[in-house]
ROFI-220280 format. One record per residue (C-alpha): x, y, z; residue number from 1; residue in three letters. Coordinates in steps of 0.2 Angstrom, whole numbers, plus 2048, in hexadecimal, padded with zeros to 3 digits. Layout:
<pts>
+-----+-----+-----+-----+------+
|  c1 |  c2 |  c3 | seq | type |
+-----+-----+-----+-----+------+
|   X |   Y |   Z | NUM |  ALA |
...
+-----+-----+-----+-----+------+
</pts>
This chain:
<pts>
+-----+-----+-----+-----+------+
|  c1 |  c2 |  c3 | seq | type |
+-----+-----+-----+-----+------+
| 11C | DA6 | 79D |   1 |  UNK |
| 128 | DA6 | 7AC |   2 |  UNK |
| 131 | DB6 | 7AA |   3 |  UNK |
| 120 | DBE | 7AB |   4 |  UNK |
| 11B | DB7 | 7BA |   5 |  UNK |
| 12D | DBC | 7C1 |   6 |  UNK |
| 128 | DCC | 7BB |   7 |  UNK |
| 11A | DCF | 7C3 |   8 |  UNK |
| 120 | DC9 | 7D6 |   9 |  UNK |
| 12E | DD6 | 7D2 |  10 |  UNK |
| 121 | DE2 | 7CE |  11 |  UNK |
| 118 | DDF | 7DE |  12 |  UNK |
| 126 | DE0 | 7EA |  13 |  UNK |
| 12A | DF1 | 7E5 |  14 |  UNK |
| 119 | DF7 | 7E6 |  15 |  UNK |
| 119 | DF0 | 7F9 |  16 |  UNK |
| 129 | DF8 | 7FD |  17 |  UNK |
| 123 | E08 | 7F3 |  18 |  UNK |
| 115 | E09 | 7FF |  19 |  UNK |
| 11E | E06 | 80D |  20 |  UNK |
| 12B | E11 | 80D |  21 |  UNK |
| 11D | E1F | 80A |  22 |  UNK |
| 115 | E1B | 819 |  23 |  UNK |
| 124 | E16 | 825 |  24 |  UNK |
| 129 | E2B | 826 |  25 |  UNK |
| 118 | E30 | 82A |  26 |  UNK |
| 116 | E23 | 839 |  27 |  UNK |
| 129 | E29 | 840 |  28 |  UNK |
| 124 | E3A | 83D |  29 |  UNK |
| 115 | E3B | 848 |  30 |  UNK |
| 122 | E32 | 855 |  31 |  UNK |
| 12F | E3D | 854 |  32 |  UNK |
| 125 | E4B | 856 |  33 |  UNK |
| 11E | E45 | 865 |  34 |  UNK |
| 12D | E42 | 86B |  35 |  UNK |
| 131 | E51 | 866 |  36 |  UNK |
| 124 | E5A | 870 |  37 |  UNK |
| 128 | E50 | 880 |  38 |  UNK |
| 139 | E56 | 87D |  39 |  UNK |
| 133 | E67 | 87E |  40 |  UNK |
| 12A | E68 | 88E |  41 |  UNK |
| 138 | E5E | 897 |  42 |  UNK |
| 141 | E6C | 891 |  43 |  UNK |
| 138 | E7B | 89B |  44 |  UNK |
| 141 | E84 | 8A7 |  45 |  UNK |
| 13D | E83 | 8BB |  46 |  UNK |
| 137 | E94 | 8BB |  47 |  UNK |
| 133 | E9F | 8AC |  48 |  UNK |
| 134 | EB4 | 8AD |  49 |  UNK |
| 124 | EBE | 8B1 |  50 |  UNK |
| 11B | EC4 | 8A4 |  51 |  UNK |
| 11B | ED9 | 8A5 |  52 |  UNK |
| 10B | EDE | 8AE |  53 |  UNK |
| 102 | EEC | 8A4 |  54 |  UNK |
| 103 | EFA | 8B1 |  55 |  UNK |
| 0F1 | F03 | 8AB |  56 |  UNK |
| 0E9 | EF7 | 8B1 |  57 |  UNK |
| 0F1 | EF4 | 8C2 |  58 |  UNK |
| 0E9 | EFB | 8D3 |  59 |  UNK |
| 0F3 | F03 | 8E0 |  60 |  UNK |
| 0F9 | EF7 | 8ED |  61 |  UNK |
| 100 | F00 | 8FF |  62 |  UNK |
| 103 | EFA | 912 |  63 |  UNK |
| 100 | F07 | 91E |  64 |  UNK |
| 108 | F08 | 92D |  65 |  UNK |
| 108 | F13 | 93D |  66 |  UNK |
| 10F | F15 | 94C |  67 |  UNK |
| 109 | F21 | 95C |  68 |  UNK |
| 10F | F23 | 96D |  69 |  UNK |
| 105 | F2F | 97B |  70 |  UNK |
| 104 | F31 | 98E |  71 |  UNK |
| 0F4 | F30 | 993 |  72 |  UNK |
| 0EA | F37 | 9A3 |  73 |  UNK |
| 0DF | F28 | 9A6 |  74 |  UNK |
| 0E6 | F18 | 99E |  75 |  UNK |
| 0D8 | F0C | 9A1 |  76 |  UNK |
| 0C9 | F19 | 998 |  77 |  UNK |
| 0D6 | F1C | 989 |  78 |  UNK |
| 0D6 | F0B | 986 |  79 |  UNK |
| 0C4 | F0A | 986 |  80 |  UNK |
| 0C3 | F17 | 97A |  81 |  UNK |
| 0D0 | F0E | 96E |  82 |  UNK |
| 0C2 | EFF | 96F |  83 |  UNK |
| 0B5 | F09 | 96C |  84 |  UNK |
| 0BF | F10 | 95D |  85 |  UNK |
| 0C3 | EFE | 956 |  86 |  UNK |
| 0B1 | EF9 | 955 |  87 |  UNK |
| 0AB | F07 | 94C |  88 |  UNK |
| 0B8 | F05 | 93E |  89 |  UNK |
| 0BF | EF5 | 939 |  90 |  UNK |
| 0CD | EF0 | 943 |  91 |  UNK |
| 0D2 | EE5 | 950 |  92 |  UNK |
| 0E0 | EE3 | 95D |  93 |  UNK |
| 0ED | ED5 | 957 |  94 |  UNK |
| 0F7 | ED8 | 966 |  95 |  UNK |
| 0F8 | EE0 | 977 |  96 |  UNK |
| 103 | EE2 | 987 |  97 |  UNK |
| 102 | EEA | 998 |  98 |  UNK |
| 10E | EED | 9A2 |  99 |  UNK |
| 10F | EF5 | 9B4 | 100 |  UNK |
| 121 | EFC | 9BC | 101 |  UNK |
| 117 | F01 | 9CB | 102 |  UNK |
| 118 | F15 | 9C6 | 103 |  UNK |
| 113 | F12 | 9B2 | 104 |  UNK |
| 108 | F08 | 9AC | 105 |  UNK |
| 107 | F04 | 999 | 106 |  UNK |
| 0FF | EFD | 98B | 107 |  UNK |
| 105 | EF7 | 979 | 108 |  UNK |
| 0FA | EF4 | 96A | 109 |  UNK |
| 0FB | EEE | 95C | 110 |  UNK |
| 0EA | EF2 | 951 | 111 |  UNK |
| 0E6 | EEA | 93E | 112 |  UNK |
| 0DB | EF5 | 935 | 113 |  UNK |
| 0D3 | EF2 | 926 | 114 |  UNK |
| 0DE | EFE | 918 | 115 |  UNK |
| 0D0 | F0B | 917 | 116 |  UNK |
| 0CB | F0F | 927 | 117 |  UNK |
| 0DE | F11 | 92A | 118 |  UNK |
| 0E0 | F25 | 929 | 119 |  UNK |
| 0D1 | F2A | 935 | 120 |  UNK |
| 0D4 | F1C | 941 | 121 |  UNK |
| 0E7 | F22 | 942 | 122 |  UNK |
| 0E0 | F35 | 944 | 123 |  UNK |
| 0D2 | F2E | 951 | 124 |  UNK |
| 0E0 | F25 | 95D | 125 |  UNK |
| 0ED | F35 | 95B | 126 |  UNK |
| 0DF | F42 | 963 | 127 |  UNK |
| 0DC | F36 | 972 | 128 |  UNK |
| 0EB | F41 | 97D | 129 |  UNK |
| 0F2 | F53 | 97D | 130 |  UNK |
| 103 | F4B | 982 | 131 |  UNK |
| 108 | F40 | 970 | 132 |  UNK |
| 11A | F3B | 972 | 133 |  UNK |
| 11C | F34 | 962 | 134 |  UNK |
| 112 | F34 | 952 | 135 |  UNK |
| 117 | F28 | 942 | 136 |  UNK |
| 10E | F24 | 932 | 137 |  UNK |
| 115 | F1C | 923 | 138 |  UNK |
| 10F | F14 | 914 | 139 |  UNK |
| 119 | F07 | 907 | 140 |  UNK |
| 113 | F05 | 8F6 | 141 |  UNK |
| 114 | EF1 | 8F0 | 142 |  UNK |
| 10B | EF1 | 8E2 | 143 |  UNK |
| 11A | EEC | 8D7 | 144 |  UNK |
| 11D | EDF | 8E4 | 145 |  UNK |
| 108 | EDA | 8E4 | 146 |  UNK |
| 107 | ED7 | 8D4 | 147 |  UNK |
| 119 | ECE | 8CF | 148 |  UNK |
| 113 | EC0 | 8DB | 149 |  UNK |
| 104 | EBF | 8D5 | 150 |  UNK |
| 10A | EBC | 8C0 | 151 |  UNK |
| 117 | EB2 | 8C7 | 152 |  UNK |
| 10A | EA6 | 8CF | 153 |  UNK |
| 100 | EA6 | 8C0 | 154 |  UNK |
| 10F | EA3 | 8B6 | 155 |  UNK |
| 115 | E94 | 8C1 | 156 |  UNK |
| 104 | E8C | 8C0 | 157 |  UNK |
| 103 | E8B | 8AD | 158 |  UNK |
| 113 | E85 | 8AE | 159 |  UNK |
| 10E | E75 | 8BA | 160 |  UNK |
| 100 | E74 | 8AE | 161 |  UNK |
| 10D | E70 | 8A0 | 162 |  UNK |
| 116 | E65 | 8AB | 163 |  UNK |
| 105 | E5B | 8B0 | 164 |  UNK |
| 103 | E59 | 89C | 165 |  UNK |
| 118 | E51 | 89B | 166 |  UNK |
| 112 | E46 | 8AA | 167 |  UNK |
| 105 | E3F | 8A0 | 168 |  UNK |
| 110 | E3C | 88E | 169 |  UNK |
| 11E | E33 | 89A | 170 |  UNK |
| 120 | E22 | 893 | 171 |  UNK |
| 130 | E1E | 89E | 172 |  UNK |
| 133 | E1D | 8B2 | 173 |  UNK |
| 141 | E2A | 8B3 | 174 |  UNK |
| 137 | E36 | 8AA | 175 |  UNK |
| 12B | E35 | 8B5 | 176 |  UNK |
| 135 | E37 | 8C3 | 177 |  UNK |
| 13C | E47 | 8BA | 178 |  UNK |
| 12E | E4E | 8B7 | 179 |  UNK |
| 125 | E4C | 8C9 | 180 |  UNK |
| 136 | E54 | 8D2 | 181 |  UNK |
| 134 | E62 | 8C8 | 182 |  UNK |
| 122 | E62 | 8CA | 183 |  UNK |
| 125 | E62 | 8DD | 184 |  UNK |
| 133 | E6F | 8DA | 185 |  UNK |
| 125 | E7C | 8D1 | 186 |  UNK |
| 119 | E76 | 8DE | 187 |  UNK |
| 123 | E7E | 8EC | 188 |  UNK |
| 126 | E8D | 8E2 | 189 |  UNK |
| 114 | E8F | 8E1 | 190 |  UNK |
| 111 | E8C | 8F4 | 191 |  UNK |
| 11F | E98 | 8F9 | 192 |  UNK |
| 118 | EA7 | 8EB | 193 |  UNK |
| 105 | EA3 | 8F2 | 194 |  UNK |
| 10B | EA6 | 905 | 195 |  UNK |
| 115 | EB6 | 902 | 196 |  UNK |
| 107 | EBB | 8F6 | 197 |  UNK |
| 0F9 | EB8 | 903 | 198 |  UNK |
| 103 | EC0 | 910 | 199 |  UNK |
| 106 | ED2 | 906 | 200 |  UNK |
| 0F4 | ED2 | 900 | 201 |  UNK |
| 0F0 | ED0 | 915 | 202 |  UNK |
| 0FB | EDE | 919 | 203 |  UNK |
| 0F4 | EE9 | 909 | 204 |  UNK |
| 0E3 | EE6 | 910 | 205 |  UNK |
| 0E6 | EE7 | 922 | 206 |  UNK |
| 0F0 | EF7 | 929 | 207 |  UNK |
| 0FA | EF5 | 939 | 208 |  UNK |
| 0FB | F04 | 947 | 209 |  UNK |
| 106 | F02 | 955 | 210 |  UNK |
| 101 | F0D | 966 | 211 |  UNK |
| 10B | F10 | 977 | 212 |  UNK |
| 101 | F19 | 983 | 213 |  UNK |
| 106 | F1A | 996 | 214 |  UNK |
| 100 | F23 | 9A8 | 215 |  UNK |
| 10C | F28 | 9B3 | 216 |  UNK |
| 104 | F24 | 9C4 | 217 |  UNK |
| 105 | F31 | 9D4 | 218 |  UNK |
| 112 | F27 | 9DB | 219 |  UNK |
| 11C | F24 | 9CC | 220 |  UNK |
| 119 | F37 | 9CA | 221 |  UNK |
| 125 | F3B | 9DB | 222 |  UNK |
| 131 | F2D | 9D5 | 223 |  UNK |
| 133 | F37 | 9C3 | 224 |  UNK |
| 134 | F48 | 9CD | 225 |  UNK |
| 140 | F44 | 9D8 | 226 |  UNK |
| 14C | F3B | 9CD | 227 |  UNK |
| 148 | F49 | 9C0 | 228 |  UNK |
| 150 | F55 | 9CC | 229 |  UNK |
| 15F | F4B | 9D2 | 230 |  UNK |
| 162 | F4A | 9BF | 231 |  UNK |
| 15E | F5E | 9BD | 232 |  UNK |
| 169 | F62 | 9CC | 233 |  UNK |
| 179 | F58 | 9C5 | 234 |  UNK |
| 176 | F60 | 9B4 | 235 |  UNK |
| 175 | F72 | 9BA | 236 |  UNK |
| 185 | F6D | 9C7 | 237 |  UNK |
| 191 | F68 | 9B8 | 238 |  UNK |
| 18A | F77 | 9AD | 239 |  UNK |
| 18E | F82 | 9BB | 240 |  UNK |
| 19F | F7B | 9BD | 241 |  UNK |
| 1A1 | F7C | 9AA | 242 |  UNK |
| 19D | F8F | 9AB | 243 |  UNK |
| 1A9 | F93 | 9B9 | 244 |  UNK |
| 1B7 | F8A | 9B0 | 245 |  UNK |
| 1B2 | F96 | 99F | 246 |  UNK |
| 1B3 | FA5 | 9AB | 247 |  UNK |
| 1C4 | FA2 | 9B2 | 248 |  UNK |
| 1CB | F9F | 9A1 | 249 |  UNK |
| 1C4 | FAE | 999 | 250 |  UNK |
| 1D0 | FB8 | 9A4 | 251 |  UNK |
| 1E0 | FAF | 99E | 252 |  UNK |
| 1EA | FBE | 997 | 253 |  UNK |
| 1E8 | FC7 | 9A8 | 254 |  UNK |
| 1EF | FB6 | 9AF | 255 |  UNK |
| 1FF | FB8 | 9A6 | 256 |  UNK |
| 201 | FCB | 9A7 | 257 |  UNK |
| 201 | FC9 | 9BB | 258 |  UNK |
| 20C | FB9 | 9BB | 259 |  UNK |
| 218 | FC2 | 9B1 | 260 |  UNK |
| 218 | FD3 | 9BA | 261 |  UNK |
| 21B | FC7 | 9CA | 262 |  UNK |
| 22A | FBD | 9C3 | 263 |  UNK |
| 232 | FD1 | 9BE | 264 |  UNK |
| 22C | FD6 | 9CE | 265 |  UNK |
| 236 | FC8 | 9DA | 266 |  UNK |
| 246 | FC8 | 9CC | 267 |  UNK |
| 245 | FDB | 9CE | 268 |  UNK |
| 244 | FDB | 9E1 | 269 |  UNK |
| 251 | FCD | 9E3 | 270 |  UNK |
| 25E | FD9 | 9D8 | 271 |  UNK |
| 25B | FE7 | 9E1 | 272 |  UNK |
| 25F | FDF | 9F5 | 273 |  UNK |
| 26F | FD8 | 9EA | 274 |  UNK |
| 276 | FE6 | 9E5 | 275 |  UNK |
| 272 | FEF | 9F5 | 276 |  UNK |
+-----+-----+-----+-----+------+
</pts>
């Protein structure tokens, strides 16, 4: 009866390390595959390349810009009228300087209108003198630009999301601390994208126009005038000299002919009181 009971303990130990070794690969396999997965994400690049932007559905993004420059007949009522002319569109003055050299006086503007209104306030502020000087607009198309910032940002927040989810699988200090530098790194990348992104939606929104416009005062008038013909009296000076100059050399062959017939003339003369 003793080699059965051997027998059966034999028995039993191999069903135990049957069993065993069936479920051992299952528990490591769920390990390794989460290890696997944390492998993965640690894995992901500090940026990643935009995904292409489906044109057809993409609106037009341009900033507008302009520039005029006008003398004007009575400086303070013009600038009146450019006030008048922002409140009824929507525009503001972002910047402005006077100056006064005692025989001009001056003013630079710098408007912000809303994109728009941009084309009839530019007409309106180029019809307020006769006497333009200089007349400027231009227009830039971003909308590449626009809406390349704005995947990249969506693109860099997902990836921070991914990063947030290795954050929380991290089971040891220095992944930790790898995983929040380049959560800090992508972070950055995101704040930088968001500034440049909210500035070139500001400037698509909101057209600039530069404008110069000067008075010439009575004084400053004599002071012009007078310099004006000091200027205009050397100018005509040196042209006249010039012309002189162009009418002497134009009789250049009768030059040589009389030099020559005076040189024969002496050398002829002093032969003949030789000989004589």
């Amino acid at each position: 009866k003793k080699p059965p009971m051997k027998l059966s303990v034999l028995s039993l130990l191999a069903i135990l390390l049957f069993s065993c070794n069936n479920t051992r690969p299952e528990m490591d396999g769920d390990y390794y595959a989460e290890d696997m997965e944390i492998s993965e994400l640690k894995e992901i690049p500090p940026t990643e390349q935009n995904a292409p932007v489906n044109n057809a559905n993409q609106t037009k993004k341009v900033i507008k810009s302009g520039n005029i420059s006008f003398q004007s007949e009575n400086i303070k009522k013009d600038y009146d009228r450019i006030k008048v002319l922002l409140s009824t569109y929507d525009s503001y003055i972002d910047n402005e300087n006077e100056t006064n050299t005692g025989y001009q006086i001056r003013f630079d503007i710098s408007i912000r209108v809303a994109s728009e209104s941009y084309d009839n306030l530019f007409n309106k502020l180029g019809r307020l003198s006769t006497k333009v000087d200089f007349k400027s607009s231009n227009i830039e198309d971003v909308t590449e630009r626009y809406y390349d910032l704005k995947t990249r940002i969506k693109n860099k927040k997902s990836l921070e999301e991914k990063y947030l989810l290795l954050l929380k699988k991290a089971s040891s200090i220095k992944d930790v601390l790898e995983i929040e530098r380049s959560l800090n790194e992508i972070r950055n990348e995101i704040e930088t994208a968001e500034g440049s992104y909210r500035y070139l939606s500001k400037q698509v929104s909101y057209s600039t126009i530069q404008v110069n416009f000067y008075e010439v005062l009575p004084m400053g008038q004599e002071k012009q005038n007078f310099w004006s013909s000091i200027t205009t009296a050397i100018g005509r000076g040196w042209w006249g000299f010039l012309s002189s100059l162009i009418e002497i050399i134009q009789y250049w062959p009768w030059a040589i002919i009389f030099t020559g017939g005076f040189y024969v003339y002496r050398k002829a003369k002093f032969f003949w009181r030789k000989t004589k």
